[in-house]
C-alpha positions as CSV (number, residue, x, y, z in Angstrom):
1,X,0.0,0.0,0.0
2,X,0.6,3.3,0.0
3,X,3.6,4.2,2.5
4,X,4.2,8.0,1.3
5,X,2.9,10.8,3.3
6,X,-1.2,11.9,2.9
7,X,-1.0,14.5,-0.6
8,X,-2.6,17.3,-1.6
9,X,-6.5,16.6,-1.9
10,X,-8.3,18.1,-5.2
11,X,-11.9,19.1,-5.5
12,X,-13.8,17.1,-8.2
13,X,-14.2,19.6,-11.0
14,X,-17.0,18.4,-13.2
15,X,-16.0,17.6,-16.8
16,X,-19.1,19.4,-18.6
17,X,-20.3,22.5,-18.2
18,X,-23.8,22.7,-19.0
19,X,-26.7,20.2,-19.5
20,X,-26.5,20.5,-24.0
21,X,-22.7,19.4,-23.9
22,X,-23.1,17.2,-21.2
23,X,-25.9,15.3,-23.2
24,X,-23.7,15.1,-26.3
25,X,-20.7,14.3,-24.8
26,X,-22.2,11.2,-23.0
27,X,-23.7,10.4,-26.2
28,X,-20.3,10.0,-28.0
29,X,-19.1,8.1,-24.9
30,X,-21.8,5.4,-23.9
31,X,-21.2,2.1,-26.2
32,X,-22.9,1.8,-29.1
33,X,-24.1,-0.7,-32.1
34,X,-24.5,0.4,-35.8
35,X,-27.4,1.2,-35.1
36,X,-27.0,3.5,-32.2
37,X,-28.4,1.3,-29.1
38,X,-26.9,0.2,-26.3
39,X,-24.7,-2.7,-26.5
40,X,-27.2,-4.9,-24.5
41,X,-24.6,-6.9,-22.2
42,X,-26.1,-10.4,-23.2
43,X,-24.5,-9.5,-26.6
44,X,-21.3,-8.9,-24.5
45,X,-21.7,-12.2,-22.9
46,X,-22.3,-14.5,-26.0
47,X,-19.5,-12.8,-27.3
48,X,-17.0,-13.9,-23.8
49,X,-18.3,-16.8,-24.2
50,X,-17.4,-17.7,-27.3
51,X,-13.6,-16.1,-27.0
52,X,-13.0,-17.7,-23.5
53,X,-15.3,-20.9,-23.6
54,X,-13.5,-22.0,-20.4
55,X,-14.2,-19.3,-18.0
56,X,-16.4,-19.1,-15.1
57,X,-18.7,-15.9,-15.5
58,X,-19.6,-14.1,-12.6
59,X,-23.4,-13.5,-11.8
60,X,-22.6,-9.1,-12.1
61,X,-24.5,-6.5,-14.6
62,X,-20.5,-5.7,-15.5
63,X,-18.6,-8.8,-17.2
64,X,-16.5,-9.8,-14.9
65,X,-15.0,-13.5,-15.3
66,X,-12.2,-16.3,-14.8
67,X,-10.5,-19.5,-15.6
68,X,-10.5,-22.4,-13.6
69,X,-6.7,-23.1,-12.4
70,X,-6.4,-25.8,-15.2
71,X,-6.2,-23.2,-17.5
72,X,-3.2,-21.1,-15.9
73,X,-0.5,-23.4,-16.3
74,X,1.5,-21.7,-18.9
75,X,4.4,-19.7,-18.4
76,X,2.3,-16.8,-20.5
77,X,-1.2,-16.9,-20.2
78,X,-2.9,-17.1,-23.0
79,X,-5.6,-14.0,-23.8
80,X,-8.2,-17.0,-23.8
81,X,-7.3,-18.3,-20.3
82,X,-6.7,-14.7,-19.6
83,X,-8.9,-13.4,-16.8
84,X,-11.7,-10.2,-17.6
85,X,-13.0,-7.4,-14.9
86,X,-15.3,-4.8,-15.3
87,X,-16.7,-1.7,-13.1
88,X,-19.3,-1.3,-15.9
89,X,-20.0,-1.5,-19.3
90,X,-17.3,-2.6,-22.2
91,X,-17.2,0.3,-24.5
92,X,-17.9,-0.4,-28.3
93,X,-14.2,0.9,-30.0
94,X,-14.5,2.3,-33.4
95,X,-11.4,2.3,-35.8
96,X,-8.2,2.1,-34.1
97,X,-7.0,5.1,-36.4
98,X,-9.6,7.1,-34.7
99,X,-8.5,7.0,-31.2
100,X,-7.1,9.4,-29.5
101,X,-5.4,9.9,-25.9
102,X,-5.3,13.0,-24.5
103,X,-2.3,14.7,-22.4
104,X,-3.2,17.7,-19.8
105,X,-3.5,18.7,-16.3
106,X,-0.2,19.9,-15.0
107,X,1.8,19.9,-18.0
108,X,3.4,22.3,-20.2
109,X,2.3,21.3,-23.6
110,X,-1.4,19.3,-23.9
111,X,-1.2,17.2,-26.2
112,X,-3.1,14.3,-28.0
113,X,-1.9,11.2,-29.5
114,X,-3.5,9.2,-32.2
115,X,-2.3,5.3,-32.0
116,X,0.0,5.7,-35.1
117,X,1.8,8.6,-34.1
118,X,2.5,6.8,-30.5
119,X,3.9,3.7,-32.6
120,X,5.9,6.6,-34.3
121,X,6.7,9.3,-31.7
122,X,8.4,7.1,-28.9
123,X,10.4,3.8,-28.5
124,X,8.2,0.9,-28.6
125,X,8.8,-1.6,-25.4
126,X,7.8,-5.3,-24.5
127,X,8.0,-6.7,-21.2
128,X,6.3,-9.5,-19.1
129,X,4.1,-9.0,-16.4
130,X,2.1,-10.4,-13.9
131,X,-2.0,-8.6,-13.6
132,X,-3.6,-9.5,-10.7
133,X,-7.3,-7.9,-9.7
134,X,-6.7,-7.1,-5.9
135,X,-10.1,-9.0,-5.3
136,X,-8.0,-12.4,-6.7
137,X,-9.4,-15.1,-3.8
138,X,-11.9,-12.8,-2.0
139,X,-14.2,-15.9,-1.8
140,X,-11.5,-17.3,0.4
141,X,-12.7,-14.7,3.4
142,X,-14.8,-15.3,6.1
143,X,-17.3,-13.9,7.1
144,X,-17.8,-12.5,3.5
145,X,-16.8,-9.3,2.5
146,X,-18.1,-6.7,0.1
147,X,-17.5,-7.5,-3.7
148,X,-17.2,-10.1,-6.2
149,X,-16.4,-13.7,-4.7
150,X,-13.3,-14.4,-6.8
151,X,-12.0,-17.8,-6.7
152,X,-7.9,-17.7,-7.6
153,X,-8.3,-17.4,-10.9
154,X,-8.3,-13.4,-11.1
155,X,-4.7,-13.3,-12.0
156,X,-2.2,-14.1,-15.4
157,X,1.0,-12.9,-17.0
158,X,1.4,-11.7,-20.3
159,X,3.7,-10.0,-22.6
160,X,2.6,-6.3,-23.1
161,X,3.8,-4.0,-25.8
162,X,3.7,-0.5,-25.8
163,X,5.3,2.6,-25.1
164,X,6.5,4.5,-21.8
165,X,4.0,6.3,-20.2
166,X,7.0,8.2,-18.9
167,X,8.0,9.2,-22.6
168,X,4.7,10.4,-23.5
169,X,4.8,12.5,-20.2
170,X,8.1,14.2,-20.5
171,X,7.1,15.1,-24.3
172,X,4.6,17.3,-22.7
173,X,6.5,18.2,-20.0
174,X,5.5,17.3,-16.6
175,X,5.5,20.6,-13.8
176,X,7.0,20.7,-10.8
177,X,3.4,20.4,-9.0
178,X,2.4,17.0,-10.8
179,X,2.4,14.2,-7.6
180,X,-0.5,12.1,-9.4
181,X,-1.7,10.9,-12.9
182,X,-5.1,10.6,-13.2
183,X,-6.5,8.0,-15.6
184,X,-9.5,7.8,-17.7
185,X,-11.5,6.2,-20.4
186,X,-15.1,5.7,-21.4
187,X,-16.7,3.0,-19.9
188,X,-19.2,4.3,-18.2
189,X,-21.4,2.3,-14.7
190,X,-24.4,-0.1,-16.0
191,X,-27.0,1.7,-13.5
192,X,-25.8,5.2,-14.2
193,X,-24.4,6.2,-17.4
194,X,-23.5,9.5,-16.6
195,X,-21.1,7.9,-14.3
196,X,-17.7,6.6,-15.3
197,X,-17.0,3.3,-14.4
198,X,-13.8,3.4,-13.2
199,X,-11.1,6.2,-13.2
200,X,-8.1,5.7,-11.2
201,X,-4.1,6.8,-11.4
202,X,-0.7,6.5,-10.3
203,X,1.1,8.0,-8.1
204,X,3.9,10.4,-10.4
205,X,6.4,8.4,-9.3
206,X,5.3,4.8,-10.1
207,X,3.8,6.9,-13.7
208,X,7.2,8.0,-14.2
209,X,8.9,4.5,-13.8
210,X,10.3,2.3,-17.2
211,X,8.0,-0.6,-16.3
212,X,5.0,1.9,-16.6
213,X,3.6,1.3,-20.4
214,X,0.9,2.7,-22.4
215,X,0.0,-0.6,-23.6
216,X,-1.5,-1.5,-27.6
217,X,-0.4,-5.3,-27.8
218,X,-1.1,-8.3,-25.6
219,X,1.5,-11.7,-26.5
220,X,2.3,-10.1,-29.7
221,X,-1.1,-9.6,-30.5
222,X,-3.5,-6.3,-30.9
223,X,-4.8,-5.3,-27.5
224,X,-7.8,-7.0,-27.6
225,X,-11.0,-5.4,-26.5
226,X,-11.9,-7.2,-23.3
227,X,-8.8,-6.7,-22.0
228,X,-9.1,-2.6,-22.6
229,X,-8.1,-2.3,-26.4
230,X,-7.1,-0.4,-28.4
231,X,-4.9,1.6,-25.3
232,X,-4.7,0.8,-21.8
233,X,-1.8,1.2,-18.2
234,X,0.1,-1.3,-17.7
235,X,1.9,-0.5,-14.0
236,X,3.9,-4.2,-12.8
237,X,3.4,-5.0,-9.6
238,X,0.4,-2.4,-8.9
239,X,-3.3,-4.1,-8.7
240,X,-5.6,-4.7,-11.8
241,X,-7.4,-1.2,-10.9
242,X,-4.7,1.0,-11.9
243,X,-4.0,-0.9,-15.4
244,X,-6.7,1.3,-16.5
245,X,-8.2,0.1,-20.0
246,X,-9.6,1.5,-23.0
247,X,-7.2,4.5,-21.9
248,X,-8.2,7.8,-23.9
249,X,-6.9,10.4,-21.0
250,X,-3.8,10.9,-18.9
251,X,-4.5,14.3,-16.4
252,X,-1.6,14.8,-14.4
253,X,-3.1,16.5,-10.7
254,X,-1.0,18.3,-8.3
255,X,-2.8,16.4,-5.7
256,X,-4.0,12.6,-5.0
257,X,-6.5,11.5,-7.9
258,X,-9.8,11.7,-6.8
259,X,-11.6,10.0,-10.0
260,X,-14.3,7.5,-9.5
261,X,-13.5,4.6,-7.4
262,X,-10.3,6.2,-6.0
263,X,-11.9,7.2,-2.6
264,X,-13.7,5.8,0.3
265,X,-12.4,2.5,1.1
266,X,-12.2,1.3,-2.8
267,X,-8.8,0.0,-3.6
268,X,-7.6,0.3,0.3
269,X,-6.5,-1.4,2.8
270,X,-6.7,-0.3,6.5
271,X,-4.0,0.9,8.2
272,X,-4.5,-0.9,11.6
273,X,-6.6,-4.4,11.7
274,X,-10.2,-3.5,11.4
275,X,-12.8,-6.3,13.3
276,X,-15.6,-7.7,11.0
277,X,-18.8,-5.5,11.7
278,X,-16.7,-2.6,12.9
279,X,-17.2,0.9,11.4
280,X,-14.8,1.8,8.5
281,X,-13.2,5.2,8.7
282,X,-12.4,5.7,5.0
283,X,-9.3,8.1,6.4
284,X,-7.6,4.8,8.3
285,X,-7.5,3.2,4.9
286,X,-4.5,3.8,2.4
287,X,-4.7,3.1,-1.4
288,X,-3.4,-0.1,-2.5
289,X,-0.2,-0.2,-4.7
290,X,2.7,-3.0,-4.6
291,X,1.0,-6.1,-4.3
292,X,1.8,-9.1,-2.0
293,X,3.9,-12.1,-2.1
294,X,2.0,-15.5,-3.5
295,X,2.1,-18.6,-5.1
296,X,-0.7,-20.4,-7.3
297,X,0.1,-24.5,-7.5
298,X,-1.3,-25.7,-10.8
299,X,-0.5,-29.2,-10.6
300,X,-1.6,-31.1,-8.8
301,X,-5.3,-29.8,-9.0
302,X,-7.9,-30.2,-6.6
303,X,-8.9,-33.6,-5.8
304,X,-6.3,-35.4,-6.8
305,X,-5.2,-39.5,-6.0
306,X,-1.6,-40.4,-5.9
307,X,-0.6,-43.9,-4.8
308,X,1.7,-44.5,-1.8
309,X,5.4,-44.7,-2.7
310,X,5.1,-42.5,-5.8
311,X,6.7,-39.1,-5.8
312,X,3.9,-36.0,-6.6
313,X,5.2,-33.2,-8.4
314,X,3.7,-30.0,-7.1
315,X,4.2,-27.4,-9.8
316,X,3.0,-23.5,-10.1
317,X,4.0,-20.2,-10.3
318,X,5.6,-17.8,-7.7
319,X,5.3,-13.9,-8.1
320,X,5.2,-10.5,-5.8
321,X,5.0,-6.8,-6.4
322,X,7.5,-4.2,-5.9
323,X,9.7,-6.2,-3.7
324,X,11.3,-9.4,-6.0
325,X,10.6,-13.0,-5.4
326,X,13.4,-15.1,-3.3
327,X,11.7,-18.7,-3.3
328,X,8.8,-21.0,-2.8
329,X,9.0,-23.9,-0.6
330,X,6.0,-27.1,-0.6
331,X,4.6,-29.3,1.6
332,X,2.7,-32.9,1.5
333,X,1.4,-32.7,5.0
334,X,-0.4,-29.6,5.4
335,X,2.7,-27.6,6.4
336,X,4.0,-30.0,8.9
337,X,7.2,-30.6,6.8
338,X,8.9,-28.3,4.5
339,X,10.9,-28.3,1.2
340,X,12.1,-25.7,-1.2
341,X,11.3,-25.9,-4.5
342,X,13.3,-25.3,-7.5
343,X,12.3,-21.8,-9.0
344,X,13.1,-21.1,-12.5
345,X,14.1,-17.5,-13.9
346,X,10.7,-15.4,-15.0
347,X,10.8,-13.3,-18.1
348,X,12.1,-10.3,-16.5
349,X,11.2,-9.1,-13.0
350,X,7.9,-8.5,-13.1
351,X,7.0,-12.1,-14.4
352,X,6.0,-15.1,-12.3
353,X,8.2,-17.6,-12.3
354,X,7.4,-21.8,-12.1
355,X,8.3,-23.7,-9.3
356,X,8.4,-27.1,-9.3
357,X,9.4,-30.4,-6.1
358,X,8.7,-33.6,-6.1
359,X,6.9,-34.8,-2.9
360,X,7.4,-38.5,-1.6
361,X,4.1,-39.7,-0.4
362,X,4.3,-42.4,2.1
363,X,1.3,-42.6,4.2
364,X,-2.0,-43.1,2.7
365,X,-5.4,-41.2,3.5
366,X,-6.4,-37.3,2.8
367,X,-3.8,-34.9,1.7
368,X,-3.2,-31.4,1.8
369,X,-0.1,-30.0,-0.5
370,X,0.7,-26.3,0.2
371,X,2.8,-23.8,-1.7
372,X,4.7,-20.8,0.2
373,X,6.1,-17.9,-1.2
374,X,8.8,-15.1,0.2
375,X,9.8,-12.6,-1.2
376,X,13.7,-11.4,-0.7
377,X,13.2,-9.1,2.5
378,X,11.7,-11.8,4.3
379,X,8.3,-11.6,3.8
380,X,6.0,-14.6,3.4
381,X,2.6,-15.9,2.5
382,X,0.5,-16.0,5.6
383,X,-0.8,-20.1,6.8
384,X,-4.2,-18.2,7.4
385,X,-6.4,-15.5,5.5
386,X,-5.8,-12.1,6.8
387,X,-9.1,-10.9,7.3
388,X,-10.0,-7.0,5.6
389,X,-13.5,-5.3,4.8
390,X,-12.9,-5.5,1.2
391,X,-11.5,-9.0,0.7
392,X,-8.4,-6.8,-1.1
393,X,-4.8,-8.7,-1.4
394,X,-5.5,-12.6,-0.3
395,X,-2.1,-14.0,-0.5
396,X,-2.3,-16.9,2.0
397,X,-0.7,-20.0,1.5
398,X,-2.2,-21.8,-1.9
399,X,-3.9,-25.7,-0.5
400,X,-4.6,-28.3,-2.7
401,X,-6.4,-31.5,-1.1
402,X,-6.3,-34.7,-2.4
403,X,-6.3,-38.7,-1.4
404,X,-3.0,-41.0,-1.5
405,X,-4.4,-44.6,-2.1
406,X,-2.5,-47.3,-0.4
407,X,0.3,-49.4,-3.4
C-alpha cells in the first residue's frame, strides 16, 4: 500500500459544463451498435463466451469472469485463459485510427496522441508481467466481505507491448506540482451512465517509472477489446485497478486523484486491523499499490489421487510486487514438513516464475499440498487468510487437497 505521506487533496471539478454538452458528450461516450443502441450486455456475454469458452462468468451486470486453475499453467497466459473485470460497461471501439489519448492537467504542452503517431513518436517496449485484480481469492474470506467472490483465478502474466508512459509525459513536459496521474476512459457504470466506471491513477512516481507502459499489444497480439483495447496502463506490480483500460486520458493533478473509485475504502486497505462488523473510517485506509507475495500451485489440481510410494510433483508459479521473489517452498502434509522448491528464472522481474518439487508420499489417507512464497526481504505468505472489509490482497498460502491410495 501506500507508505508515502497523505497528498494534496483536489476538489472534483466536473468535466461538462452545461446540460446540452453534457448530453452530447455522454452520447459519443456510452457504447454503441450500428445502429445506435446500447450494447445490450447479453450481446457482450455471448461474445465472452465464445472467445473464453473456459471461463467461469460471474453473476454481475458488468462482465466480470475467470479460468478455472487448469487453465493457468503456462508460463504466458494465453488471452483466452486470460482473466476479464469490469466496473461497468465494455465500451464499443470504433477504428483504431480514430482513437485518441489526451495529455493535460499539470503539463506544459497538452497534447493528443493518435495510435499511429504513438507507434511513431516514442520507443516501442515489450515486457512480461504479472495482472492481478486485488479481489483475486476474495471468496476465500470469512465472514464475506463486500465485492465479487473471486475464486484464484483473477490473475495471469502476459507479454505487453507499448510505449512509456513516462515518454509520453516528459514530451509534454510534466510541472513541478504534478504528484499524481489521473487516468481515464469511457466505460461508463451499468445503473448510471452518466457515471464513469472506473477512473483511477498512479502516483507520479510509479507513472514516471520504465515498467510503466501505455499498452497497444497483448503476446504479440493487438490489444484486444476485453482486455481494454485499443490503449490501456500497464503498472507491474500495482493491482488490476490502476491498469486502467480503453485508456483515452492521462491528467496529471497536483494532488491525490480523486476520480471514481479512488476514494472511500475502494482499492484500500486499513492501516491498523479492522474487526468484521466494525465501522470503516475511509481516512484509516491507504490506497493499494505493490501487491503481495504469493504462489498459485497448478499441478496437482484439486482432488487429486496419488498412490503411496510414488513421488507427486507440485508445480505453479511464484510472483510479488515491488519487492522481488526469493523462493517457494511445498509441503505434503499440510505444512508439517517443509521443502524448497526449484524456482526457475521469469521473463524479467515483473513475471511469475514456475516452481516445481517432487513430494514422496508415504502414508495413505487425505492430503493437503501447500505452496509458500517469500519474497527477498523476508516476507511470506501467511498459513491463514488475513481478514480485511474488502477481501483486497489474499495471498495466504495456496492448499490443494487430495487422497493418496495405499500401493
Amino acid at each position: 500500500m501506500d507508505r508515502g505521506g497523505a497528498l494534496p487533496q483536489c476538489r472534483r471539478v466536473p468535466m461538462f459544463r452545461n446540460g446540452g454538452s453534457q448530453a452530447a458528450a455522454l452520447a459519443r461516450l456510452l457504447p454503441r451498435t450500428e445502429n445506435g443502441r446500447l450494447t445490450p450486455a447479453s450481446t457482450e456475454l455471448a461474445r465472452l463466451r465464445a472467445l473464453k469458452p473456459g471461463l467461469h462468468v460471474h453473476d454481475d451486470p458488468a462482465l466480470n469472469a475467470e479460468p478455472p486453475i487448469a487453465l493457468l499453467g503456462e508460463a504466458i497466459t494465453p488471452a483466452e485463459a486470460f482473466f476479464v473485470r469490469n466496473n461497468g460497461d465494455v465500451p464499443v471501439v470504433g477504428r483504431e485510427d480514430d482513437w485518441v489519448l489526451t495529455i493535460d492537467g499539470e503539463v506544459e504542452r497538452p497534447a493528443r496522441w493518435t495510435l499511429a503517431a504513438l507507434r511513431e513518436r516514442f520507443e516501442t517496449v515489450t515486457l512480461t508481467a504479472v495482472l492481478e485484480c486485488a479481489g483475486n481469492g476474495r471468496s476465500q474470506f470469512s465472514p464475506a466481505t463486500d465485492g465479487l467472490p473471486w475464486r484464484l483465478g483473477a490473475v495471469g502474466c502476459a507479454r505487453w507491448t507499448g510505449v512509456r508512459l513516462a515518454d509520453v509525459l516528459a514530451d509534454a513536459g510534466v510541472r513541478p506540482g504534478a504528484v499524481y496521474a489521473g487516468h481515464h476512459s469511457p466505460d461508463r457504470l451499468i445503473a448510471d451512465p452518466s457515471r464513469p466506471a472506473l477512473s483511477r491513477g498512479l502516483p507520479i512516481a510509479k507513472a514516471l517509472a520504465p515498467e510503466t507502459l501505455v499498452a497497444f499489444a497483448m503476446n504479440g497480439e493487438p490489444l484486444p477489446r476485453l482486455h481494454g483495447g485499443p490503449l490501456r496502463i500497464v503498472a507491474p506490480g500495482f493491482p488490476g485497478s490502476a491498469w486502467q483500460k480503453w485508456l483515452d486520458r492521462v491528467e496529471l493533478r497536483p494532488c491525490e486523484h480523486d476520480g471514481e473509485k479512488m476514494g472511500g475504502t475502494n482499492y484500500r486497505l486499513p492501516t491498523a486491523p479492522v474487526a468484521p462488523g466494525e465501522p470503516l473510517d475511509p481516512s484509516r485506509f491507504a490506497v493499494i499499490t505493490d501487491m503481495p507475495v504469493k504462489s498459485l500451485i497448478t499441478a496437482p489440481l484439486e482432488g487429486f489421487t496419488v498412490t503411496c510410494g510414488e513421488r507427486l510433483t507440485v508445480a505453479g508459479f511464484g510472483w510479488s510486487g515491488a519487492i522481488p521473489l526469493a523462493g517457494v517452498r511445498v509441503s505434503g502434509d499440510g505444512g508439517v514438513n517443509w521443502q524448497d522448491a526449484t524456482l526457475e528464472d521469469g521473463d524479467g522481474p515483473f513475471a511469475w516464475r514456475r516452481f516445481s518439487a517432487d513430494l514422496v508420499v508415504a502414508q495413505p489417507g487425505a492430503m493437503s499440498v501447500l505452496a509458500q512464497a517469500r519474497d527477498v526481504q523476508g516476507q511470506v505468505q501467511p498459513l491463514e487468510i488475513v481478514w480485511n472489509p474488502r477481501g483486497y490482497c489474499n495471498n495466504q498460502v495456496h492448499r490443494v487437497a487430495g487422497t493418496a491410495r495405499e500401493g
